[in-house]
C-alpha positions in Angstrom: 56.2 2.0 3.1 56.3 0.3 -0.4 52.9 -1.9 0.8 51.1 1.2 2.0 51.2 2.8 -1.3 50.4 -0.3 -3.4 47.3 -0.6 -0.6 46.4 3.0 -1.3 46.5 2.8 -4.8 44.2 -0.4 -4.9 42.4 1.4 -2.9 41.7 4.7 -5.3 41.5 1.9 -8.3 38.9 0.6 -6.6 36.6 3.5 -5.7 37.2 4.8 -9.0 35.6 1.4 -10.9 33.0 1.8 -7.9 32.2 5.7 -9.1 32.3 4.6 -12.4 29.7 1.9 -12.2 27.4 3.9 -10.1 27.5 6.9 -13.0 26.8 4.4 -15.6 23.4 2.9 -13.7 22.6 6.6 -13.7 23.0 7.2 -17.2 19.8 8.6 -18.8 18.5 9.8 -16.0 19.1 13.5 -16.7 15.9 12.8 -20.0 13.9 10.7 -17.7 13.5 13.7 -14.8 13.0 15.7 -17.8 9.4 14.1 -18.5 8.1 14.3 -15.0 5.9 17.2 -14.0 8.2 20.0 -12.3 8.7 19.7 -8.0 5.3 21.0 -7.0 3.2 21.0 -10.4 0.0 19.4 -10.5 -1.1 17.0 -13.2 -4.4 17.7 -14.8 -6.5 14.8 -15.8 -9.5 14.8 -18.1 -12.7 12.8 -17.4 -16.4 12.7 -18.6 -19.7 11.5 -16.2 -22.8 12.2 -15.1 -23.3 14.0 -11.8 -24.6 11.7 -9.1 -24.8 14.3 -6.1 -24.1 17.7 -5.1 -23.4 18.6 -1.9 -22.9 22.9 -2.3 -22.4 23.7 1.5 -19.8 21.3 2.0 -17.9 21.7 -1.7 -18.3 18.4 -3.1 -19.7 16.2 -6.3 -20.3 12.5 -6.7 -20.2 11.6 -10.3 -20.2 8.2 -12.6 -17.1 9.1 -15.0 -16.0 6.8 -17.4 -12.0 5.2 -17.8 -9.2 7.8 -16.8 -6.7 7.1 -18.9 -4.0 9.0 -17.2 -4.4 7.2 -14.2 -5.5 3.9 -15.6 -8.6 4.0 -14.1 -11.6 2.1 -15.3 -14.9 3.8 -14.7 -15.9 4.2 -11.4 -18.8 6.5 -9.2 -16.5 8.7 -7.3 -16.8 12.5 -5.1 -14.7 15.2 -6.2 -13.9 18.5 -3.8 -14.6 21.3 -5.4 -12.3 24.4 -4.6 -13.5 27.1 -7.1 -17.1 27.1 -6.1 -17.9 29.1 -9.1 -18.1 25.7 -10.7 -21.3 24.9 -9.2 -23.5 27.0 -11.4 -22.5 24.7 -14.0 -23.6 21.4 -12.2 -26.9 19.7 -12.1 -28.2 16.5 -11.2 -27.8 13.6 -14.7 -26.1 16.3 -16.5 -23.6 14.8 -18.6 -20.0 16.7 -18.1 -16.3 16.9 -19.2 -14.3 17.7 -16.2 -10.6 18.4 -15.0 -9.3 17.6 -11.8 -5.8 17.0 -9.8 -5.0 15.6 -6.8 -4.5 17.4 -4.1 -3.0 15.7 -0.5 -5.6 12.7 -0.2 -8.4 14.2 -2.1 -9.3 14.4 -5.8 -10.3 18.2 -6.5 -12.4 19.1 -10.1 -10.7 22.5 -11.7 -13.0 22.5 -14.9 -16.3 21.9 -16.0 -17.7 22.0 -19.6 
């Protein structure tokens, strides 16, 4: 009986050290989550180009941006969905524009245009 309960206490020692290390790895954690966007927010990125193509009926523009810092992107010709088409009254061919977008699933979609 007396080796059963020295067992079971090694045993609690043990799984309390184990507890204990695994809640010190996850120190800091709680300030870390708390920079990432919330569960189902969308990050906005900022961009500036000229538009390359404009494809109205299906929702879509090409353009030659420059570097995206908030992706780490260097410049790059790319198309963008367009999902408020509102926005097209605002596009033409070479114009030169500052633009928002997010990503949406697998596509890149444009929110603003200035």
């Amino acid at each position: 009986m007396k080796k059963i309960a020295i067992a079971s206490l090694v045993f609690v020692a043990a799984s309390v050290v184990f507890a204990q290390s695994k809640m010190d790895e996850m120190k800091g954690m709680g300030m870390d989550m708390a920079k990432k966007p919330a569960a189902g927010a969308q990050t906005t990125h900022e961009a500036n180009g000229t538009i390359k193509k404009i494809d109205a009926q299906k929702g879509w523009v090409t353009i030659a941006h420059g570097p995206v810092n908030s992706l780490s992107w260097p410049p790059m010709t790319m198309s963008f969905k367009i999902k408020d088409k509102s926005l097209l009254a605002k596009l033409a061919l070479d114009k030169k524009v500052d633009f928002g977008f997010v990503k949406e699933g697998d596509d890149y979609v444009m929110t603003t245009v200035k």
